[in-house]
N, C-alpha and C positions, 0 to 999 in steps of 0.2 A: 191208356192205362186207366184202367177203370179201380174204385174204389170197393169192396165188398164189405159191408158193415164194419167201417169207418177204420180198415184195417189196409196199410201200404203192406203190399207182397214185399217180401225179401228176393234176394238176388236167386237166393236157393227153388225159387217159384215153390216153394211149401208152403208159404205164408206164416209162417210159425217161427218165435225168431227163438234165437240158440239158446239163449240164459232167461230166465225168466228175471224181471226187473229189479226185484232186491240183493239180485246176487252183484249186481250192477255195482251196491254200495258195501253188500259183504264181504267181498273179495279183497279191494284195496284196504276195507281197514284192518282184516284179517293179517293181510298180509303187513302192513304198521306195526299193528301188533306184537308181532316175531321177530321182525328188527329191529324193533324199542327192545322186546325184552335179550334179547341176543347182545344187543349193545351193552343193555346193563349187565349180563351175566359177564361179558368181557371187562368192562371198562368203569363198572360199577364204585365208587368210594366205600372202601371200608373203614369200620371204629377199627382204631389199633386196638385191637387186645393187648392185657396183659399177660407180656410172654410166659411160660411157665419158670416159676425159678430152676436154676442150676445148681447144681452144689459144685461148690470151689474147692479146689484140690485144696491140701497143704502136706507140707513134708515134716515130719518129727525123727529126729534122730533116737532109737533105742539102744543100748548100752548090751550086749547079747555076753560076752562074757570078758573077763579080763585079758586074756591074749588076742581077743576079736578085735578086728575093727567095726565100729560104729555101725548097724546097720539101718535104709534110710527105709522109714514105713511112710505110705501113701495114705492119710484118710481124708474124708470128707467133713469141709464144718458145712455148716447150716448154712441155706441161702439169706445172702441180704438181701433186704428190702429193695426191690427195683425203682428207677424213678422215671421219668416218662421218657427220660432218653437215655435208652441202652447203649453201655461203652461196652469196649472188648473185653472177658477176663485179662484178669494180674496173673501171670504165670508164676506156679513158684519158682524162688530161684534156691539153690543148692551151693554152695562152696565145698568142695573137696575136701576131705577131713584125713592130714596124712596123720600114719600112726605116731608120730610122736607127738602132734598138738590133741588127740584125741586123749582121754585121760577117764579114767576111773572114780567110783564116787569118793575115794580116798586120794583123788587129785594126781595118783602115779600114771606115768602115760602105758598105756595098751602093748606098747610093742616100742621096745627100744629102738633106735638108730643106731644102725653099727655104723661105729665112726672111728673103731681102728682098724675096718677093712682093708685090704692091701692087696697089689699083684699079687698072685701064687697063692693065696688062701682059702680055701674053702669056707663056704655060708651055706644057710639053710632059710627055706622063705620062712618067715615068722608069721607070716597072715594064713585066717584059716581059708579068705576066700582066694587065697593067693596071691600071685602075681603076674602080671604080663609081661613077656619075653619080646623088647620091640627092636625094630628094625636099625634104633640110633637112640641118639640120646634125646628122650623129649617127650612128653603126650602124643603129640600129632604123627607121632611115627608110627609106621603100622607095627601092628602084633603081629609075633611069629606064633606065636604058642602061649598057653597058660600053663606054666609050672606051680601043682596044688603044692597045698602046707609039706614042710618037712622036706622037697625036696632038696638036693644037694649039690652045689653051683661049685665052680672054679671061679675067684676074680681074674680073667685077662689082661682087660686096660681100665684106663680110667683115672680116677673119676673127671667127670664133664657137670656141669650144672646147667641145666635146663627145668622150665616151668616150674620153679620153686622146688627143684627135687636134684638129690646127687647122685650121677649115675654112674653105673660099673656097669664093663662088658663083661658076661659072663659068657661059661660053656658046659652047659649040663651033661648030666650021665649017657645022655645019646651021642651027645657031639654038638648039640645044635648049638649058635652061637648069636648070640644078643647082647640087647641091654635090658636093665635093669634099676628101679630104683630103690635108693640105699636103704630107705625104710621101713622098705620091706624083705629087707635081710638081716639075718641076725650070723656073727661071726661063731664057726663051728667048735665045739669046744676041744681043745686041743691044737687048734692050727693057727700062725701068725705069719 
């Protein structure tokens, strides 16, 4: 093996070798490089920001007319001040407003309770957004139907007290048969 100005042949017998010698040290740090910053685009620490504020619900009850019951409006207040450690929203909460504790700015309640309802008589719903026609006596029962204002019920059986409410089966002008709560019936005038 002979030497030719001061150059060892490669295995390729060209004598000329593949990368020329700076690529020797560009390569791997090139390649560094990209997995440093690949790392840091993955697994990088961030500043928390601060989040942006939210507005938090709340519920106001408005007063729409005297035989109405209450209805519930959704607005938005102003965000609070965040602090550096964010809790869940406070959901509002709501309580059910039956017609008799709802009351006028003359303190008279919205819609009487018939409460000398009876078998055999005829009611009329006294709400304008109506009533539900449920399955039993109770909230959690299902609804058969919504009977609007003015409609005109038979009482069946009854009354049952469930969920703070008194309930009458009723059977409206179709036939269908349910219950009902008292509250939102008013006794028809002329029938006992």
């Amino acid at each position: 093996m002979s030497l030719e100005g001061g150059r060892v042949p490669s295995r390729g017998g060209s004598g000329h070798d593949l990368w020329p010698k700076w690529m020797w040290i560009a390569v791997p740090v090139l390649v560094v490089v990209v997995v440093v910053g690949l790392w840091w685009a993955i697994f990088a620490p961030t500043e928390p920001s601060a989040p942006a504020p939210t507005p938090t619900p709340t519920a106001r009850l408005i007063q729409t007319q005297p035989t109405q019951a209450p209805t519930v409006v959704s607005t938005l207040a102003a965000p609070a001040p965040t602090a550096a450690v964010q809790s869940l929203p406070v959901l509002p909460t709501f309580t059910p407003v039956t017609a008799a504790s709802a009351a006028t700015p003359t303190g008279e309640p919205t819609a009487a309770p018939a409460a000398n309802l009876s078998i055999g008589a005829k009611a009329t719903v006294n709400v304008a957004a109506g009533v539900n026609m449920r399955s039993g006596a109770g909230t959690g029962q299902s609804r058969i139907k919504l009977l609007p204002r003015n409609s005109v019920v038979e009482i069946i059986g009854g009354p049952k007290e469930a969920n703070g409410y008194v309930w009458w089966q009723i059977r409206d002008e179709a036939g269908t048969e349910g219950w009902a709560a008292a509250d939102y019936l008013a006794l028809q005038a002329g029938t006992q």
